[in-house]
PQR file of N, CA, C, O and H, with PARSE charges and radii, in Angstrom:
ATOM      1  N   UNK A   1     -19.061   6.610  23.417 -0.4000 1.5000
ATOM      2  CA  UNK A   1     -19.708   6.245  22.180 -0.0000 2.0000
ATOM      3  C   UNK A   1     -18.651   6.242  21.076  0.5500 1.7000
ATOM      4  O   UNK A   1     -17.721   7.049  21.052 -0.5500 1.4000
ATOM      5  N   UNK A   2     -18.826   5.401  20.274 -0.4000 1.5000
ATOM      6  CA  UNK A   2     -17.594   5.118  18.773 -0.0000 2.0000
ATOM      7  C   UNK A   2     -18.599   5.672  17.813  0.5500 1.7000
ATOM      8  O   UNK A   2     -19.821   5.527  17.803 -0.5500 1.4000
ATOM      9  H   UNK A   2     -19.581   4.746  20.294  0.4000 1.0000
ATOM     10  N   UNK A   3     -17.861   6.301  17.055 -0.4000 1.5000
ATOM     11  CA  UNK A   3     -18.323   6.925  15.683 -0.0000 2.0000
ATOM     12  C   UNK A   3     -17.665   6.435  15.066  0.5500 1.7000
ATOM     13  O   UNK A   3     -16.454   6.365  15.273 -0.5500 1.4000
ATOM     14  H   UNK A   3     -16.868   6.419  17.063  0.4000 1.0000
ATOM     15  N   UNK A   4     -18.290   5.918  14.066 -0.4000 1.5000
ATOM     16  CA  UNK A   4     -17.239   5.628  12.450 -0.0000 2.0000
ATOM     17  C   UNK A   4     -17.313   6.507  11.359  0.5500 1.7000
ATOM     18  O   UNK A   4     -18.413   6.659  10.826 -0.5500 1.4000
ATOM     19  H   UNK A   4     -19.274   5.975  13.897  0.4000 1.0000
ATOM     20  N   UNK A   5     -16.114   7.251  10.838 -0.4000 1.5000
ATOM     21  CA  UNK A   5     -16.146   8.083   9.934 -0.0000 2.0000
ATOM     22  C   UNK A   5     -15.675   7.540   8.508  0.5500 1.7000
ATOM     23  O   UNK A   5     -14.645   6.885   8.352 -0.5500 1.4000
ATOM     24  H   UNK A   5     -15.221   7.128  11.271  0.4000 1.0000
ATOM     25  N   UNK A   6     -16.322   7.800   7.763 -0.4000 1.5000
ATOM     26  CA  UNK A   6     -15.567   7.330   6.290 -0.0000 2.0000
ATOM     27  C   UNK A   6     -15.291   8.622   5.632  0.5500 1.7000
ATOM     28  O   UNK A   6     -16.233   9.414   5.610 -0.5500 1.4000
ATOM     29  H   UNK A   6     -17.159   8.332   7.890  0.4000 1.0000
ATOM     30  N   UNK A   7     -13.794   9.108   4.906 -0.4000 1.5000
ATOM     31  CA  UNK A   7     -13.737  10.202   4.378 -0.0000 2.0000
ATOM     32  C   UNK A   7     -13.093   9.408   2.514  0.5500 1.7000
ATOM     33  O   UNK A   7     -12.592   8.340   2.159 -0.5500 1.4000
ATOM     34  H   UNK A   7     -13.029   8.465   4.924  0.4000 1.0000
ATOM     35  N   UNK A   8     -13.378  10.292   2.043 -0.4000 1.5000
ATOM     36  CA  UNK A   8     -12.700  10.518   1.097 -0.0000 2.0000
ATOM     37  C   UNK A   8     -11.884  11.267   0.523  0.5500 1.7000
ATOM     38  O   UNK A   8     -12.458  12.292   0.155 -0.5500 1.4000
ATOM     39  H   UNK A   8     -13.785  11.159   2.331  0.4000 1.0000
ATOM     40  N   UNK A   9     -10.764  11.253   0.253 -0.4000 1.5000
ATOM     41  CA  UNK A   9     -10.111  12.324   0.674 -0.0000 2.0000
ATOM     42  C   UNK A   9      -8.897  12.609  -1.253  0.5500 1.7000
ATOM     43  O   UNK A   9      -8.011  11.871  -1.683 -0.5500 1.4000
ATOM     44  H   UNK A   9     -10.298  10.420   0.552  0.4000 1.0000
ATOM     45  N   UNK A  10      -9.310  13.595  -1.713 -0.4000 1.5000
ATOM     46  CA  UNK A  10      -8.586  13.890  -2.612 -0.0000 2.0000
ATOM     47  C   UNK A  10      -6.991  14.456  -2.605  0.5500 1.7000
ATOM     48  O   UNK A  10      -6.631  15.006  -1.565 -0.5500 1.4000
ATOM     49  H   UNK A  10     -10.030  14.195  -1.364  0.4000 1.0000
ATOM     50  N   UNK A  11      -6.098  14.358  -3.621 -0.4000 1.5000
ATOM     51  CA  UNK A  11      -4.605  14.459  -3.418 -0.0000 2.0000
ATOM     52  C   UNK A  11      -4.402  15.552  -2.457  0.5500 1.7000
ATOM     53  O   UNK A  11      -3.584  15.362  -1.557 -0.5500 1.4000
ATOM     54  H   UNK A  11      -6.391  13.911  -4.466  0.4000 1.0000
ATOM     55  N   UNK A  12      -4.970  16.563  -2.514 -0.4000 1.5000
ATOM     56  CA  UNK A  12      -4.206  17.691  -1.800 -0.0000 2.0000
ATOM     57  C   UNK A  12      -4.810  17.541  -0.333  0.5500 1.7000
ATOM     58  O   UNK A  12      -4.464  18.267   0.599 -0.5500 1.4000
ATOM     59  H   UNK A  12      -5.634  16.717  -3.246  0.4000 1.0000
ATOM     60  N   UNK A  13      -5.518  16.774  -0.256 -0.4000 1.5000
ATOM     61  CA  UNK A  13      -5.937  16.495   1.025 -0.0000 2.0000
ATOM     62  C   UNK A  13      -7.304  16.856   1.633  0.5500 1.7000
ATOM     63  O   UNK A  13      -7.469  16.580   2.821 -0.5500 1.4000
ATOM     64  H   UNK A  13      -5.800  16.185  -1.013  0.4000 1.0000
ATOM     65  N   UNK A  14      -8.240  17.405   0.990 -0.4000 1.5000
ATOM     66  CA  UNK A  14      -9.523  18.024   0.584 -0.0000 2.0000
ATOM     67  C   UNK A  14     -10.416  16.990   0.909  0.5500 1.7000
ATOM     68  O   UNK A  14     -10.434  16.131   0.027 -0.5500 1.4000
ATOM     69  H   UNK A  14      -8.106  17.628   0.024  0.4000 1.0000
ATOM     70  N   UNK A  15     -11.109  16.778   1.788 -0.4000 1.5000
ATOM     71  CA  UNK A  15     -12.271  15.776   2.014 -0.0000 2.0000
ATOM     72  C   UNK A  15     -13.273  15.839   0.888  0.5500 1.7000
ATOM     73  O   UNK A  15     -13.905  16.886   0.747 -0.5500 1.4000
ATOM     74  H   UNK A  15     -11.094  17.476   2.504  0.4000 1.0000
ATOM     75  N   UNK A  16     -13.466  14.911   0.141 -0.4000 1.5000
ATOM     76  CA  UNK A  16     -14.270  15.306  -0.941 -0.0000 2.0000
ATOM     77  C   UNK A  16     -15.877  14.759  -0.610  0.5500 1.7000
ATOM     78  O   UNK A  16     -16.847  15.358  -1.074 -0.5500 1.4000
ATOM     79  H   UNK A  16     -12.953  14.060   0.255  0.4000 1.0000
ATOM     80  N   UNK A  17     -16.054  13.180   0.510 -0.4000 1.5000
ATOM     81  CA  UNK A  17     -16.994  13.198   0.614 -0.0000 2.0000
ATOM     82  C   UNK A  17     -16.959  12.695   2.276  0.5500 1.7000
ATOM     83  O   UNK A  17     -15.828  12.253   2.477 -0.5500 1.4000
ATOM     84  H   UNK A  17     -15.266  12.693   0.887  0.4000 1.0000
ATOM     85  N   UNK A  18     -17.587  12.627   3.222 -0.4000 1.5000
ATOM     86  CA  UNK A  18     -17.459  12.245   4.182 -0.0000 2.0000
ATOM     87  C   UNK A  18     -18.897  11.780   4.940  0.5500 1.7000
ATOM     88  O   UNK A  18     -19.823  12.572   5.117 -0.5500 1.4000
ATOM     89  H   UNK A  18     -18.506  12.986   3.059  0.4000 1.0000
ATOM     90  N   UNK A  19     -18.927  10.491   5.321 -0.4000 1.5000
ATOM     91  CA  UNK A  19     -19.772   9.737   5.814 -0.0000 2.0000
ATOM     92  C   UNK A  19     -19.824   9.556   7.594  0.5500 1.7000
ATOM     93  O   UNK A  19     -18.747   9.192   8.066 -0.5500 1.4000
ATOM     94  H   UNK A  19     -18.176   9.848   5.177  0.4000 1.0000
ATOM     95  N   UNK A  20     -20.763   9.736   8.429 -0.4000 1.5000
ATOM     96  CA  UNK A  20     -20.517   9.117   9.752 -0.0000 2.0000
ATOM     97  C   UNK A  20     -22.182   8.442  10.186  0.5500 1.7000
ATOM     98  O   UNK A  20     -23.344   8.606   9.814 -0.5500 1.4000
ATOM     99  H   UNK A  20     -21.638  10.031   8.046  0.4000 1.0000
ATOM    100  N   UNK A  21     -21.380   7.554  11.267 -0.4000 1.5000
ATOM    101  CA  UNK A  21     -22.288   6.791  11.594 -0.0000 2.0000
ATOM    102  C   UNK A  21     -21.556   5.782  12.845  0.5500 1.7000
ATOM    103  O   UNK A  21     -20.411   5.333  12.792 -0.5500 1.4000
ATOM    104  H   UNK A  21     -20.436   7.420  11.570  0.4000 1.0000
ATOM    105  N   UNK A  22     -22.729   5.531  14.165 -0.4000 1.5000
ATOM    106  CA  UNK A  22     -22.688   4.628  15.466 -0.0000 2.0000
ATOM    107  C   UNK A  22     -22.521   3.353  14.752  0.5500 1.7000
ATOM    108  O   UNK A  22     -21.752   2.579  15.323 -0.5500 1.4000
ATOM    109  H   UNK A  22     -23.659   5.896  14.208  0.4000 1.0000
ATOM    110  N   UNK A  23     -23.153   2.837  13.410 -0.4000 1.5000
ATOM    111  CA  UNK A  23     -23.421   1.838  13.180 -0.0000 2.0000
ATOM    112  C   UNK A  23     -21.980   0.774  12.685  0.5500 1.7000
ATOM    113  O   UNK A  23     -21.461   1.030  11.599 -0.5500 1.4000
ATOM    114  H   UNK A  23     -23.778   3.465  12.947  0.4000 1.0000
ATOM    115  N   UNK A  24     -21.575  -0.047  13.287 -0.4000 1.5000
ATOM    116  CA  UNK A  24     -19.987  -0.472  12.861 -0.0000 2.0000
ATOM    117  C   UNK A  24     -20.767  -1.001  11.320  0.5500 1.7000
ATOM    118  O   UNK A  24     -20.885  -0.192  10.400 -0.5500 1.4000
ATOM    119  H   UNK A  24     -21.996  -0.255  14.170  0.4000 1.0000
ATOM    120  N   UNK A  25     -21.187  -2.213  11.210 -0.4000 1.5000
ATOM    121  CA  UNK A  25     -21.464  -2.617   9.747 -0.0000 2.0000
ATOM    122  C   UNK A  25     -21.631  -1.854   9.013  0.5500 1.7000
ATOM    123  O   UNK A  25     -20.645  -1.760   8.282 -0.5500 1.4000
ATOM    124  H   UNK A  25     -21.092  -2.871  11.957  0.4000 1.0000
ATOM    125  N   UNK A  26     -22.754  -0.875   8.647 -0.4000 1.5000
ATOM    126  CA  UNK A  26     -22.928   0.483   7.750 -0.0000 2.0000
ATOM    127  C   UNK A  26     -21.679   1.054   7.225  0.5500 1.7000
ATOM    128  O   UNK A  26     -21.336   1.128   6.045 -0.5500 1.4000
ATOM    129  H   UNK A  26     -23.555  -0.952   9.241  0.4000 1.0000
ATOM    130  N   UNK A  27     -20.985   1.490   8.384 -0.4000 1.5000
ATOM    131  CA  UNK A  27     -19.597   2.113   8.387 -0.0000 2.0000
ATOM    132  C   UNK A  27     -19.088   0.952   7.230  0.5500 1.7000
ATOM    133  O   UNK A  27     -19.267   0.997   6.013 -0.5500 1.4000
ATOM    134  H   UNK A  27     -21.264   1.430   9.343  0.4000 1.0000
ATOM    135  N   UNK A  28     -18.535   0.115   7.869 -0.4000 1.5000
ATOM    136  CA  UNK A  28     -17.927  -1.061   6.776 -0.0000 2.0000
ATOM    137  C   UNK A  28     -18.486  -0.929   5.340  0.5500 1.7000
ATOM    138  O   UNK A  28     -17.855  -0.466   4.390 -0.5500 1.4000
ATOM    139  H   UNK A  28     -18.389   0.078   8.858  0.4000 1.0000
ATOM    140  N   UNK A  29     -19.542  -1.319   5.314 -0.4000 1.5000
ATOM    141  CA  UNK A  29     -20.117  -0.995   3.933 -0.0000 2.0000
ATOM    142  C   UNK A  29     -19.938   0.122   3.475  0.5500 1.7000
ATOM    143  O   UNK A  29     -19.698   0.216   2.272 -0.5500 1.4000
ATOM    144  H   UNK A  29     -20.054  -1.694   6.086  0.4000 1.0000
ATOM    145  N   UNK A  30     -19.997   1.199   4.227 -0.4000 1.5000
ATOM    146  CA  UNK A  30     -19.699   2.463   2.837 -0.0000 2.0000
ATOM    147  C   UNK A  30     -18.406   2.712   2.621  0.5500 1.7000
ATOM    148  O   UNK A  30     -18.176   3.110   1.479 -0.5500 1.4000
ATOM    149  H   UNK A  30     -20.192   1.123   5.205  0.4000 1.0000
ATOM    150  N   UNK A  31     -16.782   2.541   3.867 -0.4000 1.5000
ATOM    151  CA  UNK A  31     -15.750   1.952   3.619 -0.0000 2.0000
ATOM    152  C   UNK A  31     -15.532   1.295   2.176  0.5500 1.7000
ATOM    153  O   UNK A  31     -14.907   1.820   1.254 -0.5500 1.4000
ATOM    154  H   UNK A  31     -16.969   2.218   4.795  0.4000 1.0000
ATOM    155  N   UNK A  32     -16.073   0.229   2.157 -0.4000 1.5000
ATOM    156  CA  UNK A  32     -15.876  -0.884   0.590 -0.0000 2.0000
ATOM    157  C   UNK A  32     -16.524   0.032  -0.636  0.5500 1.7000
ATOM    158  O   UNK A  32     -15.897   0.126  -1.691 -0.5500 1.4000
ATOM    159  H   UNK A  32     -16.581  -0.197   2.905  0.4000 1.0000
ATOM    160  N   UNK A  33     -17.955   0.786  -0.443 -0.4000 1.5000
ATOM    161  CA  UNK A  33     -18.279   1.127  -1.452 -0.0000 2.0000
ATOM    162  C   UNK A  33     -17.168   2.735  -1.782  0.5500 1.7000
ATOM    163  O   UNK A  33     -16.438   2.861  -2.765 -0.5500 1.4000
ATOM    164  H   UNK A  33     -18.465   0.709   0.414  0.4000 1.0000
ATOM    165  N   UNK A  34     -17.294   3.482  -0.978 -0.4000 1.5000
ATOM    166  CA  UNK A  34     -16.018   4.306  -1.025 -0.0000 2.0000
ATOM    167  C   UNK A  34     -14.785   3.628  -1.706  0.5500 1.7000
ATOM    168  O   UNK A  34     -14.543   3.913  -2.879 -0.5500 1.4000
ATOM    169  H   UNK A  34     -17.886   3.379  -0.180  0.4000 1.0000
ATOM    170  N   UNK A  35     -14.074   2.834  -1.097 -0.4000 1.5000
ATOM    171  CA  UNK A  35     -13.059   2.017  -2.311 -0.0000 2.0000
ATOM    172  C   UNK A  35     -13.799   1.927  -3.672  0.5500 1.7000
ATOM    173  O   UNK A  35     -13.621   2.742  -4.578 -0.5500 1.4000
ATOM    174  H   UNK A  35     -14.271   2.603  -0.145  0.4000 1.0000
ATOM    175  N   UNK A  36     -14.789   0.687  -3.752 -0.4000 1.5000
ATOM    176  CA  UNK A  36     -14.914   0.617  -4.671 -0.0000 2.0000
ATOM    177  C   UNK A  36     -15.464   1.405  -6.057  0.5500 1.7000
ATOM    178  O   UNK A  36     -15.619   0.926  -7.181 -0.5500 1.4000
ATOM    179  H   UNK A  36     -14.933   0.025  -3.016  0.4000 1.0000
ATOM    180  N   UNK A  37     -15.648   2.461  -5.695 -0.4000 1.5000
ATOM    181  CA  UNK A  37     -16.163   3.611  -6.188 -0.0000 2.0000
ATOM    182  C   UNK A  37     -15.344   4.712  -7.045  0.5500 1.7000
ATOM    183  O   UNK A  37     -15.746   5.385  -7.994 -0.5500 1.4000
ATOM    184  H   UNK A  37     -15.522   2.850  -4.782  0.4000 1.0000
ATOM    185  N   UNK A  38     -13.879   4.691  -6.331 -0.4000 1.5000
ATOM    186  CA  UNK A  38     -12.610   5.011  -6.956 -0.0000 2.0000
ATOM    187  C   UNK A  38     -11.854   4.507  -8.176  0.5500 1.7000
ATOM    188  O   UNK A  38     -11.225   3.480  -8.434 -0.5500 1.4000
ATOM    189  H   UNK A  38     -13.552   4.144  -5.560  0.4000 1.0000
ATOM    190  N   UNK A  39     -12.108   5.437  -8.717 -0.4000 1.5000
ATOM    191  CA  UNK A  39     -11.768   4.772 -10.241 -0.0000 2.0000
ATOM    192  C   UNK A  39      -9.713   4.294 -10.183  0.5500 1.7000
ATOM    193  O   UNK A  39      -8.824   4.302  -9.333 -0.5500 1.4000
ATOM    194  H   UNK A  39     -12.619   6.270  -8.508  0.4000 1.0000
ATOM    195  N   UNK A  40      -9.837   3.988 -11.480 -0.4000 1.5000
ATOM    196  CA  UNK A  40      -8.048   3.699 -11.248 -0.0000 2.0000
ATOM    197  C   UNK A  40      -6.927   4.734 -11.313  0.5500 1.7000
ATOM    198  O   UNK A  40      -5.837   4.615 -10.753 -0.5500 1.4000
ATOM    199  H   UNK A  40     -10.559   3.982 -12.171  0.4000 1.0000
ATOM    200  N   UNK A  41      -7.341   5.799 -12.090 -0.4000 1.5000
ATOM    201  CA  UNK A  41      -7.255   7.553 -12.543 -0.0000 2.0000
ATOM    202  C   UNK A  41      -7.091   7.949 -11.125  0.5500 1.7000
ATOM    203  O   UNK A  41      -6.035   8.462 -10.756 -0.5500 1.4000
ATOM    204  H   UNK A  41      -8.226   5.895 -12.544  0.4000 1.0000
ATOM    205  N   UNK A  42      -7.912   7.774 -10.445 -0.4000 1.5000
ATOM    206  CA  UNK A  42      -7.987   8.545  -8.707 -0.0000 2.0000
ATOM    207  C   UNK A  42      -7.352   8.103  -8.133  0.5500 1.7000
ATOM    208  O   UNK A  42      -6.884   8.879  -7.301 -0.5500 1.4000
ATOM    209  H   UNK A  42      -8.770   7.357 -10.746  0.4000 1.0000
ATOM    210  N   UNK A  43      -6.790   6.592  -8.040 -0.4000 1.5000
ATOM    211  CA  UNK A  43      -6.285   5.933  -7.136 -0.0000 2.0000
ATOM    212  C   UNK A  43      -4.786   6.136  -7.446  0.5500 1.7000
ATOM    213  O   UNK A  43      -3.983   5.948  -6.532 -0.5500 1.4000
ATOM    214  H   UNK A  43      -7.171   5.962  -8.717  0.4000 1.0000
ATOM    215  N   UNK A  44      -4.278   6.567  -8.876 -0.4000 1.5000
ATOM    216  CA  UNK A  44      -3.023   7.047  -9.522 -0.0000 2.0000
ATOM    217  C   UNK A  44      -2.497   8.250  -8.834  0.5500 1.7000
ATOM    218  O   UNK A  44      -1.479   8.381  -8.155 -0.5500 1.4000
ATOM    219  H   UNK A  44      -4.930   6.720  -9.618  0.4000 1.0000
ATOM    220  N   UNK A  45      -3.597   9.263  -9.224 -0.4000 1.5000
ATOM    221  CA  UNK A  45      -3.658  10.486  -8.887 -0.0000 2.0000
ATOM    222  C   UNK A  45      -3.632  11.230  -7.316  0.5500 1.7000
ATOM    223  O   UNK A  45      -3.728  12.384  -6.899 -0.5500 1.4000
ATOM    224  H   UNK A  45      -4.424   9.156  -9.776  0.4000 1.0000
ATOM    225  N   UNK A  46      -3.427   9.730  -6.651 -0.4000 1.5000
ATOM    226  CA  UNK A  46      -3.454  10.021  -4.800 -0.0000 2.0000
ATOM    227  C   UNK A  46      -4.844   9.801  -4.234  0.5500 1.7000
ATOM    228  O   UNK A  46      -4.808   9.753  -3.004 -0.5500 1.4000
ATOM    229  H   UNK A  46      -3.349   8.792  -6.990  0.4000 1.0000
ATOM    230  N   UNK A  47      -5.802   9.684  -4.637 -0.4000 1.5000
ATOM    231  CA  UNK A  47      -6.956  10.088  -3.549 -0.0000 2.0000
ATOM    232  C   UNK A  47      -6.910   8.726  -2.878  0.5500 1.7000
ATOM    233  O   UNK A  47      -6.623   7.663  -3.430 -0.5500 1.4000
ATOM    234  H   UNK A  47      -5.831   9.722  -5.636  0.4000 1.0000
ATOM    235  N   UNK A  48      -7.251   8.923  -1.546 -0.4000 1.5000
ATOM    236  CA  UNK A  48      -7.598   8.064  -0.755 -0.0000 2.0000
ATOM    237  C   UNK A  48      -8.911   7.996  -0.252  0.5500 1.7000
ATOM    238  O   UNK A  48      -9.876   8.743  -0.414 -0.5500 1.4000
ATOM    239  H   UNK A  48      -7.485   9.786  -1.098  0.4000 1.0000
ATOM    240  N   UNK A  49      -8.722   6.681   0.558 -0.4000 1.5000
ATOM    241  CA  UNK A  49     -10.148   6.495   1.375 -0.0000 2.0000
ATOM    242  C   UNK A  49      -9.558   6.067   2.908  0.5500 1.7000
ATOM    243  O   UNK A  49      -8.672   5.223   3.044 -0.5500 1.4000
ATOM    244  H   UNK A  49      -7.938   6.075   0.689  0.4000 1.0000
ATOM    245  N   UNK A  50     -10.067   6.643   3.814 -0.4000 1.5000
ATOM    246  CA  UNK A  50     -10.148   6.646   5.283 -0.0000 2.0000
ATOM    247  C   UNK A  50     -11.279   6.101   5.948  0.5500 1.7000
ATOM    248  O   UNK A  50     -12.378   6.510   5.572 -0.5500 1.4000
ATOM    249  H   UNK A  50     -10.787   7.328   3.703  0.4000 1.0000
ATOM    250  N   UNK A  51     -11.232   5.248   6.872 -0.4000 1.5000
ATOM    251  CA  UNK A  51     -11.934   4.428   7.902 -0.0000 2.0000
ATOM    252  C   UNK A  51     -11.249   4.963   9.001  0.5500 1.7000
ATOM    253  O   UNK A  51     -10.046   4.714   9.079 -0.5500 1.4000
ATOM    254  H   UNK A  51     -10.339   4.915   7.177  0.4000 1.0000
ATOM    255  N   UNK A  52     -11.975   5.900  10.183 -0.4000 1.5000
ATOM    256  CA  UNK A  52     -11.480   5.959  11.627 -0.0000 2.0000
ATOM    257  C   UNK A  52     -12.738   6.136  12.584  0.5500 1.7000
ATOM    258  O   UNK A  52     -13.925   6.168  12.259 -0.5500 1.4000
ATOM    259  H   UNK A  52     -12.952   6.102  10.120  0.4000 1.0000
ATOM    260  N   UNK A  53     -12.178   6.242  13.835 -0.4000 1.5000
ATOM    261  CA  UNK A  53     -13.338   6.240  15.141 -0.0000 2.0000
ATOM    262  C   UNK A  53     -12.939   7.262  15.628  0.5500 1.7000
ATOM    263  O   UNK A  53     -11.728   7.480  15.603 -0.5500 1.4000
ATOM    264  H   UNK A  53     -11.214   6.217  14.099  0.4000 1.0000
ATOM    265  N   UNK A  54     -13.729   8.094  16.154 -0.4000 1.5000
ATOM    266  CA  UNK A  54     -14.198   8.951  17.091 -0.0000 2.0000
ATOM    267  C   UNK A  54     -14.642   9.220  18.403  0.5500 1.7000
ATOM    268  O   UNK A  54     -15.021   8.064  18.584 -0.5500 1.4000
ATOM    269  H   UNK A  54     -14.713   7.917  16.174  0.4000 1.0000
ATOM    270  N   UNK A  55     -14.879   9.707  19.337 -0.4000 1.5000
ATOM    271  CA  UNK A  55     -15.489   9.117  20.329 -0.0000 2.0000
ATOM    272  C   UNK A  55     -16.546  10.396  20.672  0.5500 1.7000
ATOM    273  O   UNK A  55     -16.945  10.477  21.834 -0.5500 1.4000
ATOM    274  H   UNK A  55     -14.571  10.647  19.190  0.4000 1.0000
ATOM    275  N   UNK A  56     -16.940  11.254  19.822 -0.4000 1.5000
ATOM    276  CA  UNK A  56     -17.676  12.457  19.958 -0.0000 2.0000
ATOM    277  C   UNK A  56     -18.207  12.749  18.942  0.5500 1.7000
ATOM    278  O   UNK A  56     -17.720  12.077  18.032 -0.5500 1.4000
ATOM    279  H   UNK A  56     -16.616  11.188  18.879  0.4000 1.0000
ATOM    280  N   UNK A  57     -19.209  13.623  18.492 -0.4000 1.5000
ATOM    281  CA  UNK A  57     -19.922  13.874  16.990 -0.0000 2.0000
ATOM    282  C   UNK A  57     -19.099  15.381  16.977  0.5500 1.7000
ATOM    283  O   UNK A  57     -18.948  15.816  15.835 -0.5500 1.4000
ATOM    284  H   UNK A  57     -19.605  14.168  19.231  0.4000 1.0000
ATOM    285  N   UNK A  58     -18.514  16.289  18.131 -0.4000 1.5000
ATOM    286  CA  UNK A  58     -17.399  17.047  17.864 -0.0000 2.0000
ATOM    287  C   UNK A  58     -16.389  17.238  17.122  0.5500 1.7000
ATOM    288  O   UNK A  58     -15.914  18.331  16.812 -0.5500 1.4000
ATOM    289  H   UNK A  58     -18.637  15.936  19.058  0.4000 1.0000
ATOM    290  N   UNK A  59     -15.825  15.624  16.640 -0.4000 1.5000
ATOM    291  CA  UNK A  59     -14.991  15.091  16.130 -0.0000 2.0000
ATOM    292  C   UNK A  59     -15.272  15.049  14.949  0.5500 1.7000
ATOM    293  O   UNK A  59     -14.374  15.398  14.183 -0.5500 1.4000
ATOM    294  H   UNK A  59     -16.211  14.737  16.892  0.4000 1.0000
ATOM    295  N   UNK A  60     -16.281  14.720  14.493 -0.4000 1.5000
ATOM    296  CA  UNK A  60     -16.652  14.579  13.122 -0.0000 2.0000
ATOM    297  C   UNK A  60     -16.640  15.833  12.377  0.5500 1.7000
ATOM    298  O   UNK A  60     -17.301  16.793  12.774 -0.5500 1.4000
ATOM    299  H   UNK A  60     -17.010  14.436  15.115  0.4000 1.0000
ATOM    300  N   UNK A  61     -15.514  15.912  10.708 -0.4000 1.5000
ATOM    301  CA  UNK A  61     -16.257  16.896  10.009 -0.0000 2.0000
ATOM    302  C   UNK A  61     -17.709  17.056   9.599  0.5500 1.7000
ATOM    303  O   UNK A  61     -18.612  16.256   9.358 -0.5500 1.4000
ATOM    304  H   UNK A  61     -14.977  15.132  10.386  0.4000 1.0000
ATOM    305  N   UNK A  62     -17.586  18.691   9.609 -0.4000 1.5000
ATOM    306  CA  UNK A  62     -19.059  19.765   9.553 -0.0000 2.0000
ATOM    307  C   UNK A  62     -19.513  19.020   8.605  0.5500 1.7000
ATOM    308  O   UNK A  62     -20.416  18.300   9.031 -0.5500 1.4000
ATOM    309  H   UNK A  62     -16.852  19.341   9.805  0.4000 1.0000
ATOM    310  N   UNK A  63     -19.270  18.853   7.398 -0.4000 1.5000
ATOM    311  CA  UNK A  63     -19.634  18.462   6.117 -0.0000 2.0000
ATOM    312  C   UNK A  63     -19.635  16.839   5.817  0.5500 1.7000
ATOM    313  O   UNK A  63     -19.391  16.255   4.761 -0.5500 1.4000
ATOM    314  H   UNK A  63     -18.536  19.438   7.052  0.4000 1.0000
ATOM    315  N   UNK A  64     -20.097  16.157   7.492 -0.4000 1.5000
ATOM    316  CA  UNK A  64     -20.351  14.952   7.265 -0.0000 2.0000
ATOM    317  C   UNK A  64     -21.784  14.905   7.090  0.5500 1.7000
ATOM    318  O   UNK A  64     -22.649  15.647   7.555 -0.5500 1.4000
ATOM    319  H   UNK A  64     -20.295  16.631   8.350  0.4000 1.0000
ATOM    320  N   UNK A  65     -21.922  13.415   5.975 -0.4000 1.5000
ATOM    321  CA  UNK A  65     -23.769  13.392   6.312 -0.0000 2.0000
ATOM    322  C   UNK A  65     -23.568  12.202   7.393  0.5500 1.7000
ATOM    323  O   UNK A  65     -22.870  11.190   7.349 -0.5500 1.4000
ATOM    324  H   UNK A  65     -21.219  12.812   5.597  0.4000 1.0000
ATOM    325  N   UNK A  66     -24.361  12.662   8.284 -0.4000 1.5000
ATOM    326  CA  UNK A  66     -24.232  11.836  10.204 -0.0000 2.0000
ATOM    327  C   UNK A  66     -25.160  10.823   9.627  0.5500 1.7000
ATOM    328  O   UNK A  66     -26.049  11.336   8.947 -0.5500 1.4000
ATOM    329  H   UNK A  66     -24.928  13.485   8.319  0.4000 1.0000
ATOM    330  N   UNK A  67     -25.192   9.694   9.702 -0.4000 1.5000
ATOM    331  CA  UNK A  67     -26.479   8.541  10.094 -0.0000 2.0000
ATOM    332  C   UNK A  67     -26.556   8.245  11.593  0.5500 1.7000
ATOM    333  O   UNK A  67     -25.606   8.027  12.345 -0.5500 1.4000
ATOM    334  H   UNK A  67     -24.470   9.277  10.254  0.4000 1.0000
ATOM    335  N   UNK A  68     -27.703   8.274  11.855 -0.4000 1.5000
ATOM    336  CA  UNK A  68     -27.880   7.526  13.323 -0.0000 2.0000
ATOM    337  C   UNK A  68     -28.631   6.111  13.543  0.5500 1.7000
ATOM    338  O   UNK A  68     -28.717   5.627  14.671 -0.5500 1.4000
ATOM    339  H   UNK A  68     -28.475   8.451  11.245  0.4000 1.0000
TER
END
């Protein structure tokens, strides 16, 4: 099974929000809204945004909200 995780991830490296989900499109979409959501201040300041796969809900951080 593929999981798609979306993190957000602040300078020091701190997951600030983290998304998962089976669903590839969903995933995509909150991907873009995650970008687009980042102001220009944040994007200066280091924070990133992450798109990866998984192959276990093991894998996923605790402090994801899971969609199924």
């Amino acid at each position: 099974m593929t999981i798609w995780v979306n993190e957000q991830i602040d300078p020091s490296g701190i997951i600030y929000s983290c998304i998962a989900t089976c669903n590839e499109e969903q995933a995509k979409d909150c991907h873009k809204s995650f970008q687009d959501n980042l102001t220009e201040e944040q994007k200066s300041a280091g924070w990133v945004v992450r798109l990866r796969t998984v192959e276990s809900w093991d894998e996923v951080p605790v402090s994801a909200l899971k969609l199924n």
